[in-house]
N, C-alpha and C positions, 0 to 999 in steps of 0.2 A: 552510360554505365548501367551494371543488369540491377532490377529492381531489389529490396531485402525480401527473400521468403520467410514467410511464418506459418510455421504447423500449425493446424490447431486456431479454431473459430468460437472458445471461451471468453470470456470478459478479459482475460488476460494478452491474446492475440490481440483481439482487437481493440483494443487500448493503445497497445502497440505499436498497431497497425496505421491508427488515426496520431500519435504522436508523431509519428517519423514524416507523415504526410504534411503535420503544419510545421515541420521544418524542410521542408520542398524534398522526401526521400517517397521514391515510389517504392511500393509494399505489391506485394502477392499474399493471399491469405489462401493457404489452404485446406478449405474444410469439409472433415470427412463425411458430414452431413447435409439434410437438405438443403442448411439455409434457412429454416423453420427453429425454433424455439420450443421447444414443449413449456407449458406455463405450468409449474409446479409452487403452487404459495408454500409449498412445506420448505425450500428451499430459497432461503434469503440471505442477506449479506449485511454486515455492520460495517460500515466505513468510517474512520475516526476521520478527524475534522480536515484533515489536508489533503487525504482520498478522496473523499465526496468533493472537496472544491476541484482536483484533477478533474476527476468527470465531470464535473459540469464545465470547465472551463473546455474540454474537449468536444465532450457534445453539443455542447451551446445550449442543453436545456436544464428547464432549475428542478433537480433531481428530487428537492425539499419535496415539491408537490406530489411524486410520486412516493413517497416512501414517508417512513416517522422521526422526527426530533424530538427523543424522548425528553419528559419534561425534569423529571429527576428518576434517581436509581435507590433502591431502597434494598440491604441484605440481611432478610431476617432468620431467626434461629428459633424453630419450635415456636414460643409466640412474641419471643422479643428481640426487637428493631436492634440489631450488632453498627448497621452500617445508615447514612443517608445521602447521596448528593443529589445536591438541587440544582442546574443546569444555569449559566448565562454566561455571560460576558468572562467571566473570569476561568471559565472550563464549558468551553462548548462545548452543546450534546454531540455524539456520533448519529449519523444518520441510520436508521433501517429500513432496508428496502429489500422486496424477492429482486433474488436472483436473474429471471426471465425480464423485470423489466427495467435492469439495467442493458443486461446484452440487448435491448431490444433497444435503447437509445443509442447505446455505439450504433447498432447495423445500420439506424437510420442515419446518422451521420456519416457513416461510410457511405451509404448507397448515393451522396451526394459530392464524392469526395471524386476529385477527376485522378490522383495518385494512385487509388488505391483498387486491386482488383481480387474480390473475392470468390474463389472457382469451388464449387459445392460438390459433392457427391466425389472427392478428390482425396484418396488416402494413401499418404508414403509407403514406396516401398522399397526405396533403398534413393541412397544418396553418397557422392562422391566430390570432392574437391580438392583444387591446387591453388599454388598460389594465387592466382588470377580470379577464384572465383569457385562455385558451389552449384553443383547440378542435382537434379532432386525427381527422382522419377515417382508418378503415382498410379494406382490400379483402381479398375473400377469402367463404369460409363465410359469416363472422360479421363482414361488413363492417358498420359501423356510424360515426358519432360520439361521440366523449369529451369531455366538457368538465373541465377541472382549475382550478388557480389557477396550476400551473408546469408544463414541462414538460423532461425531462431526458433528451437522447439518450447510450443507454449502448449505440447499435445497431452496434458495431464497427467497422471500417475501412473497410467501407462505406457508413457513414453516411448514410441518409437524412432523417436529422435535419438534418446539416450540408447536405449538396447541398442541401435545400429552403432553407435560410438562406442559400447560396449565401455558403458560408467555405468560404476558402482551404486548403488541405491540403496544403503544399509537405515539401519532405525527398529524402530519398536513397531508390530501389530496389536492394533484392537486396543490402543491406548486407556483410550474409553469409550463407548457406546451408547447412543442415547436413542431412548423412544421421541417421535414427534408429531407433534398434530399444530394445524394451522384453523382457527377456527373461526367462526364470526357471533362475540357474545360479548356482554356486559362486564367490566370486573369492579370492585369497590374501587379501583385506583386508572380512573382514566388517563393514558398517554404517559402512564409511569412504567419504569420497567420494575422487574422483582426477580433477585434471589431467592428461594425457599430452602434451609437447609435443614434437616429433621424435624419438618411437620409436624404438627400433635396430632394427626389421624394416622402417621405412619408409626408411630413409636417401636410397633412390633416388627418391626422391616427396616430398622435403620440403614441398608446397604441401598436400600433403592430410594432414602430420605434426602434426593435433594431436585428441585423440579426450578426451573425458568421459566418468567414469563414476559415476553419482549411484544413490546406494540406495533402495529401497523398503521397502516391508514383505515380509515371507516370503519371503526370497532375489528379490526381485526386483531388475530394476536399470535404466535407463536410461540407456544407451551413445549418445553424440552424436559424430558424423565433423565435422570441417570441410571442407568441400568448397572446393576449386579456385574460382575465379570464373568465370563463364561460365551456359549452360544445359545444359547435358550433361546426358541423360536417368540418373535414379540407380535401374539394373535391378532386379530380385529376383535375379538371379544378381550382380552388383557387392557387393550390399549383403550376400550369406549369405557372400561371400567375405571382407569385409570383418569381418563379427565370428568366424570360423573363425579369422583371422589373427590378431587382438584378443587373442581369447582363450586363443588360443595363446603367441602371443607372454606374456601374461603370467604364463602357467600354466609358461612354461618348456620347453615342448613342442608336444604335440597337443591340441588345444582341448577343455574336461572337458563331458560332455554338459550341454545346455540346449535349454530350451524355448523356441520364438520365441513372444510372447506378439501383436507387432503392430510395423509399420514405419511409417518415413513420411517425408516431406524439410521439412525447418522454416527458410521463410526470412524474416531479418528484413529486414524495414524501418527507417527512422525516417523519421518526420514530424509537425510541427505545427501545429494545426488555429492561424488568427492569431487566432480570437476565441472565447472559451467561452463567453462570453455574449450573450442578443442578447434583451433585453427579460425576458419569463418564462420563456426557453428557454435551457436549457445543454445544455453537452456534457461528459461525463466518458469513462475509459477509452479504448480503441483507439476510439472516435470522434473524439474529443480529440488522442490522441497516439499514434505506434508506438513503440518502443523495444525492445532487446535484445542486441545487440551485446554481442559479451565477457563473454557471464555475465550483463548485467542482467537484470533480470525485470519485462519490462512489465506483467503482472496486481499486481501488489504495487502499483506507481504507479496502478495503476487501483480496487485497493481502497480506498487512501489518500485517492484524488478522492472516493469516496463518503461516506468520513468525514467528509473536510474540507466537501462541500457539506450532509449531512446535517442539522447541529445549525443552519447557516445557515437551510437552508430553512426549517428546525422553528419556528424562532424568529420569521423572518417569517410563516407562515401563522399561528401564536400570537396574534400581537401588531402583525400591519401591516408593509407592505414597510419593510423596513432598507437603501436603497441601497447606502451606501457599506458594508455588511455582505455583503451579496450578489455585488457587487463584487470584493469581496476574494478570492472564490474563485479568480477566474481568476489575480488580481494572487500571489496564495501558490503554485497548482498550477501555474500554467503556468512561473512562475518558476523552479520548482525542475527539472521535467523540460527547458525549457529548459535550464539547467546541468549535465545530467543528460548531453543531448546534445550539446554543446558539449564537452564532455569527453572524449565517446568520439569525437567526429569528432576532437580533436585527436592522441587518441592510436592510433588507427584506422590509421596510415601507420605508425608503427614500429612496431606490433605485425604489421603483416600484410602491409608494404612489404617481405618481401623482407631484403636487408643492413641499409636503414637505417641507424639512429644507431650500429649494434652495429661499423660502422665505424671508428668516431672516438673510441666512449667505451668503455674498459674495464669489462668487469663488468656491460654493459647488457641482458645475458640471464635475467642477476639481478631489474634493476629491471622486466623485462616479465613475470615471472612474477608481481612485486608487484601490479603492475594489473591481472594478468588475476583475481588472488584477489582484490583489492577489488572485480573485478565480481562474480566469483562468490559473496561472503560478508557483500555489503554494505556495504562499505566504504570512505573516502575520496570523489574527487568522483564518482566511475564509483556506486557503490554507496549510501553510507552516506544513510538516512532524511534529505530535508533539512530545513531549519530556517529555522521564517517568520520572522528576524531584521531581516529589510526588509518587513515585511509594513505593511501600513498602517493596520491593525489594533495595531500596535507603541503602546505609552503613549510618553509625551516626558516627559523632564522631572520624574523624578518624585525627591524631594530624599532619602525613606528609601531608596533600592534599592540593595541590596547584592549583590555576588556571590555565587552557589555552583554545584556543579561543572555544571548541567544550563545551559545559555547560555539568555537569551530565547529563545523561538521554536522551541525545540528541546522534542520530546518528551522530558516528565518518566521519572524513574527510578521501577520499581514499588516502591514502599514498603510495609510494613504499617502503616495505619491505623486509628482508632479511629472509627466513626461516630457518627451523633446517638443511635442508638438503643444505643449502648454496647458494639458485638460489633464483633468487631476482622476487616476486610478486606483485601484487596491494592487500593490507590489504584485500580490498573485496571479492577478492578470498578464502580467509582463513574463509570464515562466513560458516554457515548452515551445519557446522560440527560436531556439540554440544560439541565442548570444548570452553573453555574460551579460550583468546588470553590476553596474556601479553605482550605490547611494549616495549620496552629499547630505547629511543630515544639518540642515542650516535652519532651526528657526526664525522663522518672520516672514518666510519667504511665499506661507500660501496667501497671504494678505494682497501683494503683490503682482500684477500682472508678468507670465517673465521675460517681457521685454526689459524688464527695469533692472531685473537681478540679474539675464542672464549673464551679462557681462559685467557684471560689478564683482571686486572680491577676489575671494581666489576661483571663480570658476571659469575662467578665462583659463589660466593656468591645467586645472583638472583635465578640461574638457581637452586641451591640446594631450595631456597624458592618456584619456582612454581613448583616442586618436590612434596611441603610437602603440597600443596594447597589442601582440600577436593574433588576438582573435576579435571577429567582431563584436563589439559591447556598445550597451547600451546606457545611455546616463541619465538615470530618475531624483530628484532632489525629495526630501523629505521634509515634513516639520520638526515631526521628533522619533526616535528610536528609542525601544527600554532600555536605557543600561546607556545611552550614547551619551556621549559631550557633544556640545556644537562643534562643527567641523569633522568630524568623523565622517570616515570614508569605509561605506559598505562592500565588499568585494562578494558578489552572489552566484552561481553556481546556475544552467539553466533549469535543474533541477528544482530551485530553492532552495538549498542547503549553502550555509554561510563558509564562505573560504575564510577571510579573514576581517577585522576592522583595524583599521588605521586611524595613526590622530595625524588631521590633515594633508595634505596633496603630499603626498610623497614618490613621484613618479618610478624610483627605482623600483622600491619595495613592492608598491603596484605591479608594475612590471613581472615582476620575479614569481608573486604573487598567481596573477595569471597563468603566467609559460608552467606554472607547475600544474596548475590546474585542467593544464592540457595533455599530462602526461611527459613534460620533460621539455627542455630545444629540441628544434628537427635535427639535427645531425644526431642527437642519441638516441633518442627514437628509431632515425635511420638505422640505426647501428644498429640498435635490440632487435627490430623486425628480423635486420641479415642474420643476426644470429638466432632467433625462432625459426628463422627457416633450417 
């Protein structure tokens, strides 16, 4: 069968790219550049905590080293502390890392990947398909055709993936705009991160009063202005003014030496693409979607698209198209960045309106500091991971399911796990395999070698049910789950995202469980394909 082509050689391709690979799917990457990397430190990425494990699970390298775990977040206002969190166990930090050297961990995990072939200096210039499959011709050097079985535009915001499908791409411009410098100097607050929202040296400029300042590795840091709205050109003289004051102002004086490492203006957008899908052709990433306002982090949304499409696609080129599986991609992805943006347009006016609600309601200086940290740190509707809880992919009706503290839909909790072969893992380990994962959450059991449990109990019983399950699965036993009773039965998604739990082996509901998590039985499936044709 022909390999999946993917436009487009960003962090989001190739994420992509190396996913479908360790589920045995050959990829074609093709990108319209050298293959080379410009290394821009002004340009770096915040990965909340399930991101950064993807990558490093994919690359195989521990990403930590490269980039920052901030140690807490601090949101002040003028000169008093609104907001504090301090980082551990109970809310890991998000990683910070540039941009360059993440893409530089995929390619090198690519370049050792026998699936996967990345052809450089290679940019679309039109593309056609039928039922059977997807042809993709490029100009250039090494202009040529591709033939695939899918084809997946991950070519950014200028998508020519999309303009050749000829989808729509509505949203807002110039959302908001920021000055940036990446620098290498001291601050009072090592490996912390900082909100500044109306400084006491800016008083007189409250519209340019709020500046970020995010860690790196080795005294590095990346400092963000908000700029005024408008186009007003952002000088090298504006801009060395502007962190001289910075960092003066925080230092208490005259600003402590630093090295300017690179500058830049970063302005968001939002917009969404109305169709991700269109036959064997998708779109993920900044082709898909903009976002970033307030903190959010549109690469994280765009790493997520390549999960959530991955294990899909894997499974149809496997086993034969899965419509209403396939489907579902856009139905889960879009839905959530949807919400995502809806969110900040709502909140978008009192944060940046000026007086606003700060009018009418007391303390609401308070409440705007809250939403700018749930953008910043992932959380609530602006930030937090969402959850394919309306996904349509969702079981119905199923008579065991019980609660516990991870909701449907929602990415599970990292547990430690016991595998088939007896050596004890972190559950997240077990993702991006495309099988399903089944839990047994049975306390007492890691005490135990599991020759002694494994047939004791009901897992004799289990293990003949995810046996009989339609798709391959996998069966990991636990000690304990938040929220679980003993005997509960995890039903997990290769994503990570929880289908459902069960109290005890219940092979129907199981059953039922699964086939929907695949998109339906094969004969309606069959059916729905005949009828998308």
């Amino acid at each position: 069968m022909d390999p999946v082509i993917i436009v487009g050689a960003g962090p989001v391709g190739l994420t992509l790219a190396l996913a479908l690979a360790r589920q045995e799917v050959p990829a074609v990457v093709l990108d319209e550049g050298s293959g080379k990397d410009e290394q821009r430190p002004a340009r770096t990425v915040v990965l909340r905590e399930e991101t950064a494990a993807l990558m490093e699970r994919l690359t195989g390298m521990p990403l930590a080293r490269e980039g920052a775990h901030w140690a807490a977040w601090r949101s002040v206002r003028r000169k008093q502390v609104m907001r504090e969190v301090t980082f551990g166990d109970t809310e890991p930090p998000p990683l910070h890392i540039a941009q360059h050297v993440l893409t530089g961990a995929l390619r090198e995990a690519l370049a050792a990947e026998r699936l996967v072939q990345v052809v450089v200096d290679s940019r679309l210039d039109g593309l056609e398909q039928e039922t059977s499959g997807v042809t993709a011709h490029t100009r250039g050097p090494k202009g040529t055709y591709w033939r695939g079985s899918y084809l997946v535009g991950c070519d950014g915001p200028r998508s020519t993936v999309r303009k050749l499908l000829d989808i729509r791409f509505p949203g807002r411009t110039a959302v908001e705009r920021h000055a940036v410098a990446t620098l290498r100097t001291e601050l009072p607050w090592p490996d912390q991160a900082l909100l500044h929202r109306m400084p006491p040296w800016r008083t007189s400029r409250p519209s340019a009063g709020e500046v970020t300042a995010r860690p790196l590795p080795d005294d590095v840091w990346r400092l963000d202005w908000l700029l005024p709205p408008g186009k007003d050109l952002v000088t090298p003289e504006l801009l060395l003014a502007r962190v001289r004051e910075t960092l003066g102002g925080w230092s208490g004086g005259s600003a402590p030496a630093y090295e300017l490492l690179d500058t830049g203006v970063h302005t968001v957008h939002h917009r969404l693409a109305r169709r991700w899908r269109v036959g064997r052709v998708f779109l993920a990433g900044d082709a898909a979607h903009l976002l970033g306002a307030l903190g959010t982090q549109g690469l994280d949304e765009g790493l997520r698209d390549a999960d959530n499409l991955a294990w899909k696609l894997a499974l149809a080129w496997h086993h034969g198209p899965h419509e209403a599986l396939l489907d579902s991609y856009q139905a889960e992805r879009r839905g959530i960045v949807a919400a995502r943006l809806r969110a900040a347009d709502q909140v978008l006016p009192l944060l940046r309106g000026g007086g606003g609600l700060r009018a009418y309601v007391p303390g609401s200086a308070r409440g705007h500091d809250a939403l700018l940290t749930d953008g910043h740190l992932g959380r609530g509707a602006l930030g937090a991971p969402g959850a394919y809880d309306h996904s349509p992919l969702a079981p119905r009706h199923l008579e065991a399911e019980v609660p516990v503290d991870t909701a449907p839909g929602a990415a599970v909790t990292d547990v430690r796990v016991t595998a088939e072969n007896g050596s004890f893992v972190q559950l997240r380990e077990r993702l991006g395999r495309g099988a399903l994962l089944v839990v047994l959450v049975a306390p007492g059991t890691g005490v135990w070698e599991r020759k002694h449990w494994v047939s004791a109990g009901i897992m004799p019983r289990l293990a003949a049910a995810v046996a009989a399950l339609p798709h391959r699965a996998e069966l990991l036993v636990a000690e304990s789950y938040p929220g679980a009773a003993p005997h509960t039965v995890l039903l997990v998604r290769p994503d990570g995202h929880l289908v459902t739990a069960l109290s005890g082996v219940r092979p129907a509901d199981l059953y039922a469980a699964a086939e929907a998590t695949l998109g339906g039985p094969a004969k309606e499936e069959a059916t729905a394909g005949s009828a998308a044709k």
